[in-house]
C-alpha positions as CSV (number, residue, x, y, z in Angstrom):
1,X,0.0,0.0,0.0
2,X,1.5,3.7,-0.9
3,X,1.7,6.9,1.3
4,X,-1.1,8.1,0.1
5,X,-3.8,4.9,0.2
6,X,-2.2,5.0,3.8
7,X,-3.1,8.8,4.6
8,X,-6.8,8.5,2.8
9,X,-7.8,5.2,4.6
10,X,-6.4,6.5,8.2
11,X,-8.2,10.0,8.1
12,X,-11.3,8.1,7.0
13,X,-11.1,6.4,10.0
14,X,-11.9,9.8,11.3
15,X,-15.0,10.8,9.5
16,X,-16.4,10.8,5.7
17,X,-14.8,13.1,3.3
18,X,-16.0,14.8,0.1
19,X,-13.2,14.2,-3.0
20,X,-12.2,18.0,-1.9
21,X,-11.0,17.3,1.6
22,X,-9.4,14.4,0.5
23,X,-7.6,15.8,-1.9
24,X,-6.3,18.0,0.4
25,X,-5.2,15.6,3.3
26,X,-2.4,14.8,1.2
27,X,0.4,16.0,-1.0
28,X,0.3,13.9,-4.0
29,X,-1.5,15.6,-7.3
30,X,-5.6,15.6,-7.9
31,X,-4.8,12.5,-11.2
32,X,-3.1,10.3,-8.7
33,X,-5.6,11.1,-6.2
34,X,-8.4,10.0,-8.1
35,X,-6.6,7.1,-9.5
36,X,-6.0,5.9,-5.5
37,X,-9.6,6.5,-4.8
38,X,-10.7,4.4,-7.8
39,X,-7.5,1.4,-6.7
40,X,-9.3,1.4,-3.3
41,X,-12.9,1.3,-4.3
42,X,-11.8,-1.0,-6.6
43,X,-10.7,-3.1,-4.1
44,X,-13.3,-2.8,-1.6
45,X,-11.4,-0.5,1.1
46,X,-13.6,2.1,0.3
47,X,-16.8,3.3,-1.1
48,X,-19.1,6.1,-2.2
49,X,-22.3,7.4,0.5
50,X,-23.7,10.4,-1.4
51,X,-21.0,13.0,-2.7
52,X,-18.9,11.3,0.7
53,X,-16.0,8.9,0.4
54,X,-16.4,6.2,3.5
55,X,-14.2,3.8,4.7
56,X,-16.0,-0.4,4.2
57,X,-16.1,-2.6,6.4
58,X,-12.6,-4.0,4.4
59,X,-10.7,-1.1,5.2
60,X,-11.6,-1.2,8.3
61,X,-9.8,-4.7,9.2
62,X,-6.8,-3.6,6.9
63,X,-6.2,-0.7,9.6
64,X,-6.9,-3.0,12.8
65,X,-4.9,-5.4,11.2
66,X,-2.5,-3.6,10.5
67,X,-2.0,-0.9,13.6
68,X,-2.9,1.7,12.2
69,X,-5.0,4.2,14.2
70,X,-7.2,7.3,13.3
71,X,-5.7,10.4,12.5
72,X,-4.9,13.4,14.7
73,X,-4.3,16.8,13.4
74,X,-1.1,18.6,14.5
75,X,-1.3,21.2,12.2
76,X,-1.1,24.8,13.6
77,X,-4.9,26.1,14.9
78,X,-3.9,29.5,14.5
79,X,-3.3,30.0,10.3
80,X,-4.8,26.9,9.7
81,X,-1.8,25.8,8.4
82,X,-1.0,28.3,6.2
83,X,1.6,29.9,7.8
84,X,0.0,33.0,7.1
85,X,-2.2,35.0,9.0
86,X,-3.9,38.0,8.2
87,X,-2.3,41.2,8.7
88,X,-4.1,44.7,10.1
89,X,-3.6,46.3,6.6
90,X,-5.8,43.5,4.9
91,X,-8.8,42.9,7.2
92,X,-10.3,45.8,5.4
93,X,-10.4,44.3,2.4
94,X,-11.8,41.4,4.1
95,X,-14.4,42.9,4.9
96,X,-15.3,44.6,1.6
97,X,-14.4,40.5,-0.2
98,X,-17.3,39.1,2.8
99,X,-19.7,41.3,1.7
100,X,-18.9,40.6,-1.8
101,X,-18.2,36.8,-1.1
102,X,-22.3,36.4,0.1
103,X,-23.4,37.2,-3.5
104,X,-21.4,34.5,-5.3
105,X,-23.4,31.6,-7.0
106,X,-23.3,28.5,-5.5
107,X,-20.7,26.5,-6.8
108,X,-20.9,23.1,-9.1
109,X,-19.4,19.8,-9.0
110,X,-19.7,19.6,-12.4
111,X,-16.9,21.8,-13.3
112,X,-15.2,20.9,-10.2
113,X,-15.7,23.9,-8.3
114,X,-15.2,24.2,-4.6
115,X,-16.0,26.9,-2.2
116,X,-12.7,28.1,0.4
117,X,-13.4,30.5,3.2
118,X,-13.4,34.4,2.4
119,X,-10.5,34.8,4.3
120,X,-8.4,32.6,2.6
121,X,-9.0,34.2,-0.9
122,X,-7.9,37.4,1.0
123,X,-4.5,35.8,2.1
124,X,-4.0,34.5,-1.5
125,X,-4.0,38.5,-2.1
126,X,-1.6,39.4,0.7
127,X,0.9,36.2,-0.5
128,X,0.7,37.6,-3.6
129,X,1.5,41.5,-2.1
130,X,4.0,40.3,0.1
131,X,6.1,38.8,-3.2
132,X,5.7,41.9,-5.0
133,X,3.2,40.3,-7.7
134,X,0.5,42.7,-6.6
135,X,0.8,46.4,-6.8
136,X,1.1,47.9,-10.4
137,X,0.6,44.8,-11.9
138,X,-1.9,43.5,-14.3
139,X,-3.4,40.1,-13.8
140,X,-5.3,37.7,-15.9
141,X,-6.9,34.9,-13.9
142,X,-8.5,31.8,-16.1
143,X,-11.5,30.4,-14.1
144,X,-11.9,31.7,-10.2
145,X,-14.7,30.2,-8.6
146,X,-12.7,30.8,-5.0
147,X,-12.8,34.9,-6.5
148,X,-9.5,35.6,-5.4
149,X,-9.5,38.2,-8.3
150,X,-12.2,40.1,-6.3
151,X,-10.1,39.9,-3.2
152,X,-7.7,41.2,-4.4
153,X,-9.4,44.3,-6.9
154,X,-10.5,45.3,-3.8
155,X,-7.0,45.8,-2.5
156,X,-6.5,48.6,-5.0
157,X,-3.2,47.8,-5.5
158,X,-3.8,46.5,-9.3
159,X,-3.4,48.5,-12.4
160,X,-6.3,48.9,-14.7
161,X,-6.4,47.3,-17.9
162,X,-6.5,49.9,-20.4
């Protein structure tokens, strides 16, 4: 079994997951993800409940059998393991993107869209600020249903396409 069968069936132990949040439990890219999720459905370790990804009985007695308890998070609480958190000179334009950020249309699994707290959008801005990719600049973004291009517009730092 690989790294990352081993980190999917151990957090499932935890709860169900959406493909999102497993995605995002480990490091590997979203193809080999989904080729691991296929493998274990495949082989019975796991299966679908709705939009949720549970662990079957199978997978189950591969993780007692094995040792192998549930997962416990260790990440920092306090940037949710960003290692960023957000500065006095951006909370403004938080609150400006939250306001902004209520009016969105509701995202769709069909085009694999997934919805990521305001805040976080806002922090994309200010990584991008802090690396000198923000003010005067002109950006093109291609698809942005987590409207980080609104965060950061509303950090006036862009230039205007003329």
């Amino acid at each position: 079994m690989d790294r990352t069968e081993y980190e999917i069936l151990r957090n499932l132990l935890n709860s169900k997951m959406n493909l999102w949040q497993t995605i995002n439990i480990q490091d590997g890219d979203i193809k080999h993800t989904i080729q691991i999720l296929k493998k274990l459905t495949d082989e019975g370790f796991i299966e679908a409940e709705g939009d949720k990804i549970v662990l079957a009985e199978k997978g189950r007695e591969f993780l007692k059998e094995n040792g192998i308890n549930r997962f416990f998070d260790s990440k920092c609480k306090s940037c949710n393991n960003t290692g960023y958190i957000l500065s006095e000179e951006f909370k403004t334009t938080l609150e400006k993107f939250e306001k902004v950020f209520l009016m969105r249309p509701l995202e769709t699994a069909e085009f694999d869209q997934g919805v990521v707290p305001p805040e976080n959008s806002v922090i994309r801005a200010e990584f991008v600020y802090e690396r000198g990719d923000l003010e005067r600049k002109k950006l093109l973004f291609l698809g942005d249903d987590d409207l980080t291009s609104i965060a950061m517009a509303l950090t006036k730092c862009l230039k205007r396409f003329s």
